[in-house]
C-alpha positions in Angstrom: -98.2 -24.6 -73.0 -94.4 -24.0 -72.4 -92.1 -26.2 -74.3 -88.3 -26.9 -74.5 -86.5 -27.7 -77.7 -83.0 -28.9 -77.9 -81.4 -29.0 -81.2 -77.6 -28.9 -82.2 -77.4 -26.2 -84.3 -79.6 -22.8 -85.5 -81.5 -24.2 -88.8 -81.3 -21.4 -90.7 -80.4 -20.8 -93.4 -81.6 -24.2 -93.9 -78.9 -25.6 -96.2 -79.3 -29.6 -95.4 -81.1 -32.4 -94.7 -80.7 -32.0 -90.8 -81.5 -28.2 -90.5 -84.2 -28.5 -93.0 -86.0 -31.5 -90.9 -85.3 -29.1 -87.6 -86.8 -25.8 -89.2 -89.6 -27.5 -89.9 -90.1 -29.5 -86.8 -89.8 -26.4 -84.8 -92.4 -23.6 -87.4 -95.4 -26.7 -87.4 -95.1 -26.5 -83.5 -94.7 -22.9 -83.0 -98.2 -22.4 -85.4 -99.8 -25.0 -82.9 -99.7 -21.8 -80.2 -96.8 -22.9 -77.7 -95.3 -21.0 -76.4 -91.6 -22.3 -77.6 -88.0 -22.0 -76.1 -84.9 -23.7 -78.7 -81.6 -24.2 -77.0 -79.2 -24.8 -79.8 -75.6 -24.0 -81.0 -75.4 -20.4 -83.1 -74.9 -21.2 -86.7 -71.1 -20.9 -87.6 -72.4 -19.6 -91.4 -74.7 -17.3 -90.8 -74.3 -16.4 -87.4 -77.3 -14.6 -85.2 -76.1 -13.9 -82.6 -72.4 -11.5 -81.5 -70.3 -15.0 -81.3 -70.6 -14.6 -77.1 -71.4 -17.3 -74.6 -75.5 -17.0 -75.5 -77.4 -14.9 -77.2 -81.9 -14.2 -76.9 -83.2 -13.9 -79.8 -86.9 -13.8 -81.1 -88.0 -15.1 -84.8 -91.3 -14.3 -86.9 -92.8 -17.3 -85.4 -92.6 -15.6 -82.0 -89.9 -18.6 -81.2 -87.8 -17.7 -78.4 -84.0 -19.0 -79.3 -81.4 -19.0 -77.4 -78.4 -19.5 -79.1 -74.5 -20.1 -77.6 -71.2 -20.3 -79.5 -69.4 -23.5 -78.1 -65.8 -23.4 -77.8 -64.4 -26.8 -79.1 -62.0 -29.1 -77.3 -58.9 -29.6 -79.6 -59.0 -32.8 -81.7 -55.4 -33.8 -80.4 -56.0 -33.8 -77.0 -58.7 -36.4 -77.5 -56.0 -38.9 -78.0 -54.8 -38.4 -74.4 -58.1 -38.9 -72.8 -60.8 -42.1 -71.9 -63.4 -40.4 -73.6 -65.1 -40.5 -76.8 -64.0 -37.7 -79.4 -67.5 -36.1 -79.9 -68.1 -35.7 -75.6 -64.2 -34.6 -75.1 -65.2 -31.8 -77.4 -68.3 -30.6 -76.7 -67.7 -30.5 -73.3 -68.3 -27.6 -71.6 -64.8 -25.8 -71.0 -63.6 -25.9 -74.5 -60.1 -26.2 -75.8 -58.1 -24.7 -72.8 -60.0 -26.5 -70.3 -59.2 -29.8 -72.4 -55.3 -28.8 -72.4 -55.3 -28.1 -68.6 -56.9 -31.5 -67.8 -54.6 -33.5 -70.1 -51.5 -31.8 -68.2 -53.0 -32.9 -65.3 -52.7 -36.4 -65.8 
């Protein structure tokens, strides 16, 4: 069986209460035999991957990850928009793109 798994960020190291829930989440279903894909932000700590757009990467649980570095929409343009700050950041486009469509307007 073929499954996708979203999660927010890389769990590993596992260093709190979220990543340790997700780590383990995602090792019980990769022992049940599926064949697993995790889409998830690289972690900022301990990065995996080169800090590009996405990375492919393959764990000891034969979990396939693939892994992206977001760039973050800035904080002050937030103020200048109509939408919430956790969506005008982790919008696809990052900081420039935020800048660009504040100027716009």
């Amino acid at each position: 069986m073929n499954c996708l798994w979203l999660t927010r960020k890389y769990p590993r190291p596992a260093n709190s209460g979220e990543l340790i829930y997700s780590n383990g989440l995602i090792r019980s279903f990769a022992k049940t035999g599926a064949k697993l894909t995790v889409l998830a932000h690289d972690n900022d700590e301990v990065p995996i991957g080169e800090g590009g757009s996405h990375t492919d990467y393959v764990d000891d649980d034969n979990v396939r990850w693939r892994l992206g570095t977001p760039k973050l929409g800035s904080r002050l343009t937030n103020l200048f928009t109509r939408y919430p700050s956790d969506s005008w950041r982790l919008k696809n486009g990052g900081a420039g793109r935020g800048a660009c469509l504040c100027a716009r307007k």
